[in-house]
N, C-alpha and C positions, 0 to 999 in steps of 0.2 A: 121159770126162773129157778135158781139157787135154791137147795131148802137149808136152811141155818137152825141147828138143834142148840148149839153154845157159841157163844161168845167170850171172848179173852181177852183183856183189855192187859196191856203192858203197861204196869205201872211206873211212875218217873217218866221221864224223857226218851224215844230214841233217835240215832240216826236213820232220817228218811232218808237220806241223799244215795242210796241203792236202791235193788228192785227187787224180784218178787225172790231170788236167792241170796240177798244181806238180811232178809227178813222169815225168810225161809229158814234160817242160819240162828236166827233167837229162837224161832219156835222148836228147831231141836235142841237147842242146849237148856230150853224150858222145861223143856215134856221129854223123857226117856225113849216114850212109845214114837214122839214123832206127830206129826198134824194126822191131828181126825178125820176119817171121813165127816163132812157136815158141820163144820168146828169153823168160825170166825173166827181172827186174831186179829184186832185193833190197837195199831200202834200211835203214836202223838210226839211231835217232834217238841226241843224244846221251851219254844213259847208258844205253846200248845192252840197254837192255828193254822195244823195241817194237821191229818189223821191219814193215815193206811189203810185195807184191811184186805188181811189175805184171808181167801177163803179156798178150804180144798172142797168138791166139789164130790169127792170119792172115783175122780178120775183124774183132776186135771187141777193146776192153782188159776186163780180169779185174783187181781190185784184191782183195790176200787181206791181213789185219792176223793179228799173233800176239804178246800180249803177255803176259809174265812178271810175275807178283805178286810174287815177294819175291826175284828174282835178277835175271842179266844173260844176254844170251845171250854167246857167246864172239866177239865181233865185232872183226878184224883192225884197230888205229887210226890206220895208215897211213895219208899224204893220198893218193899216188897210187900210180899202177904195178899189175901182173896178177899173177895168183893162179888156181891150179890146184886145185880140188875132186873129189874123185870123189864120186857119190851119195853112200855110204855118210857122207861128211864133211858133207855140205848138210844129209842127214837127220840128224843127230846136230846142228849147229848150228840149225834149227828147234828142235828138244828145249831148248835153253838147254845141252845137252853141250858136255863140251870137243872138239870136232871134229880139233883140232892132233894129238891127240895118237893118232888112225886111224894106222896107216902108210898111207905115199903110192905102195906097190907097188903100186896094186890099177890095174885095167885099165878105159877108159872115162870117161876124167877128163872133168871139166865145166871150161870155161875160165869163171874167174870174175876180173873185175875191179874 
């Protein structure tokens, strides 16, 4: 599978309604350098019960969709600024879980922004 060194959560809303280059298209005018090798980017539409996530692979983009039937997931609706995940919080926010409320002791954090 995939190895996933970071993850980047887009804070606010965006439009899903493209693919893996509308989305491709935020994470350059995000980052200078451009997607990482190994680097997730999780995007959230605006009633935040669908997510994206592109992943570059250090070869090739992976586009994965997860949507929720009858909730939201717990998506932070900040416009900007960085944000600190540890797995344990990424994998509970996937689920549609409240992620916030993990303690942030845990070791290994994912820099998410």
């Amino acid at each position: 599978m995939m190895r996933i060194d970071a993850v980047w959560l887009a804070l606010g809303a965006s439009d899903l309604r493209g693919g893996i280059d509308s989305l491709l298209a935020l994470v350059l005018r995000a980052f200078a350098g451009g997607a990482q090798p190994h680097h997730a980017y999780v995007f959230a539409n605006r009633r935040a019960d669908r997510l994206k996530v592109l992943v570059y692979d250090g070869v090739g983009m992976w586009l994965c969709t997860r949507r929720l039937q009858a909730a939201s997931f717990a998506w932070p609706r900040e416009g900007a600024g960085t944000l600190a995940l540890t797995r344990e919080q990424l994998e509970w926010l996937v689920m549609g879980l409240r992620w916030q409320r993990i303690a942030r002791a845990q070791p290994s954090p994912i820099t998410v922004i």
